[in-house]
C-alpha positions as CSV (number, residue, x, y, z in Angstrom):
1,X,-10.7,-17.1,-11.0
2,X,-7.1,-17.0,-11.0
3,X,-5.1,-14.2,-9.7
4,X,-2.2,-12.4,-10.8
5,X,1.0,-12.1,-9.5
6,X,0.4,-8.1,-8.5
7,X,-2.8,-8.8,-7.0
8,X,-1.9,-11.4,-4.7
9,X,0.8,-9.1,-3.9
10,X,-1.9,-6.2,-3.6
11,X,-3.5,-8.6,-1.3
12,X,-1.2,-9.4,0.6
13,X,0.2,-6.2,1.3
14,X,-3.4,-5.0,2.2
15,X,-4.1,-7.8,4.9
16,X,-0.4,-6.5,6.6
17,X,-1.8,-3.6,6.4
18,X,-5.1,-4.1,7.9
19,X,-3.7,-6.4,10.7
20,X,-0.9,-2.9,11.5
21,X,-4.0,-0.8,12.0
22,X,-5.6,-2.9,14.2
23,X,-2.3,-3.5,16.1
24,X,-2.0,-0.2,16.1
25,X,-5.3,0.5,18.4
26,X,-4.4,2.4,21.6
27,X,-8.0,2.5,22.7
28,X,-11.3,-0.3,22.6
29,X,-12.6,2.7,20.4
30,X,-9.9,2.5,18.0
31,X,-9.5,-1.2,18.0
32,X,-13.4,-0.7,16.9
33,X,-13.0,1.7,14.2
34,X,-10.0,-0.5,12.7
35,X,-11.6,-3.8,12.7
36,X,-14.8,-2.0,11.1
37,X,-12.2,-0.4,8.4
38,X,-10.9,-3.8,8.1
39,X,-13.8,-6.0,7.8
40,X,-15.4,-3.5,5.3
41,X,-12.5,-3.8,2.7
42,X,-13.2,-1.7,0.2
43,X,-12.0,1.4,1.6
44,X,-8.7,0.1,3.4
45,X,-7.8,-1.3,0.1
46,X,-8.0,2.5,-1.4
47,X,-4.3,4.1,-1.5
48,X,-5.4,7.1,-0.8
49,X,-6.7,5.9,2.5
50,X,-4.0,3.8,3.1
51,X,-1.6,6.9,3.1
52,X,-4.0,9.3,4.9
53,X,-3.4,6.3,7.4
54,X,0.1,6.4,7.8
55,X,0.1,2.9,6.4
56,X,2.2,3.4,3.2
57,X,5.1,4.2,5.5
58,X,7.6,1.3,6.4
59,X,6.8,-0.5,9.5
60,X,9.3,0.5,11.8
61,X,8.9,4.7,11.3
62,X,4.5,4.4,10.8
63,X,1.9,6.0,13.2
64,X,-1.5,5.7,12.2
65,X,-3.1,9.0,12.0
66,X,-7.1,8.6,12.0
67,X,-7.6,13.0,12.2
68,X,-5.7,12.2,8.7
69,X,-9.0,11.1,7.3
70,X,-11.3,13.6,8.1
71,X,-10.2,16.6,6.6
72,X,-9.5,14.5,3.2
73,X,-12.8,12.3,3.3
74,X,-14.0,14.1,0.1
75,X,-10.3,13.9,-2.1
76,X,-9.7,10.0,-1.3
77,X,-11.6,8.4,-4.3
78,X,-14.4,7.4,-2.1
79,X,-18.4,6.6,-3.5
80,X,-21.4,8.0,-0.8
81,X,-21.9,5.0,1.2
82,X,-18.2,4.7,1.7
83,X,-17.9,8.2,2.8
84,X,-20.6,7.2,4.9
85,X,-18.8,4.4,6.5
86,X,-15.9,6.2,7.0
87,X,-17.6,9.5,8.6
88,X,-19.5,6.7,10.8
89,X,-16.1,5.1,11.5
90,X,-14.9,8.4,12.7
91,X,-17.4,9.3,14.6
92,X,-16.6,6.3,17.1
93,X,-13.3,7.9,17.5
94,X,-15.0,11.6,17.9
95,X,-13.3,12.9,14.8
96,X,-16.0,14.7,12.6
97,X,-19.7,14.2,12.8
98,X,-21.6,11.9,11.5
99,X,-24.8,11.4,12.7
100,X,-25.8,8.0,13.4
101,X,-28.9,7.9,11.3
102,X,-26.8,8.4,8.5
103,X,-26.9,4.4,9.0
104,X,-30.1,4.3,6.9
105,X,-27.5,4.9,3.2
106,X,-25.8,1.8,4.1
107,X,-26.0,-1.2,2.2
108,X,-27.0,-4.8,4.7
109,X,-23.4,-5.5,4.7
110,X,-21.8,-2.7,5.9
111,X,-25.0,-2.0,8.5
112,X,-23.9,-5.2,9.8
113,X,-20.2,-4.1,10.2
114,X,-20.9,-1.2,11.8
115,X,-23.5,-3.0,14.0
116,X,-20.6,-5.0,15.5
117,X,-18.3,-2.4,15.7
118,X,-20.7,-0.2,17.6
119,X,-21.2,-3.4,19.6
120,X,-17.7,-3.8,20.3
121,X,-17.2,-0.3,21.4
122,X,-20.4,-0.9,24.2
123,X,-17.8,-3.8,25.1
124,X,-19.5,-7.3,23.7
125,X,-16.8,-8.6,21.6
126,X,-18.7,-11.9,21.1
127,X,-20.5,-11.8,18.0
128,X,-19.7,-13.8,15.4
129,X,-19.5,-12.5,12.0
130,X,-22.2,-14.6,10.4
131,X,-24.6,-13.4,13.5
132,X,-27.8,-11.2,12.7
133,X,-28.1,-9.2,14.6
């Protein structure tokens, strides 16, 4: 599979992205939430989550706004078990509600993801992507 010039670029400008969120983390809980965000994918690389995010501003003037999300979870383009995610995301950060058996609509993959993250915020930082956990 060969990639065009605009998605590399796409690509590219999503892993900056990604990597200014996490950098961005002010808190072990927001470092969780943005490595969860980033490992996940599929929602980072929606627009309409990148600018709820603060991310589509230049570098030197952004501030990533997470309360952002919450009140537009339903207007960003997202499927169920991406709202999911998210609402689970926020949650670690106490914005919104989601309750945790809400895990039970996510797909093996993103269970894992927010396995780690939940991990992460309990302070293990140790396990390795490929573990099961």
């Amino acid at each position: 599979m060969t990639l065009t010039s605009a998605e590399a670029t796409d690509g590219f400008m999503l892993e900056r992205r990604g990597k200014r969120l996490i950098e961005s983390a002010t808190s072990d809980r927001e470092r969780a939430a943005a490595q969860a965000l980033v490992e996940e994918e599929t929602i980072l690389a929606h627009r309409s989550v990148q600018g709820a995010l603060g991310l589509l501003d230049t570098p030197s003037t952004a501030k990533v706004g997470w309360e952002g999300l919450m009140g537009r979870v339903y207007s960003l383009g997202l499927d169920d078990e991406q709202r999911t995610f998210l609402g689970l995301t926020l949650s670690m950060l106490s914005i919104g509600s989601t309750p945790l058996a809400a895990v039970a609509e996510l797909s093996e993959r993103r269970l894992a993801i927010m396995l780690r993250a939940i991990a992460r915020l309990a302070g293990n930082d140790t396990i390795a992507v490929g573990t099961r956990l």
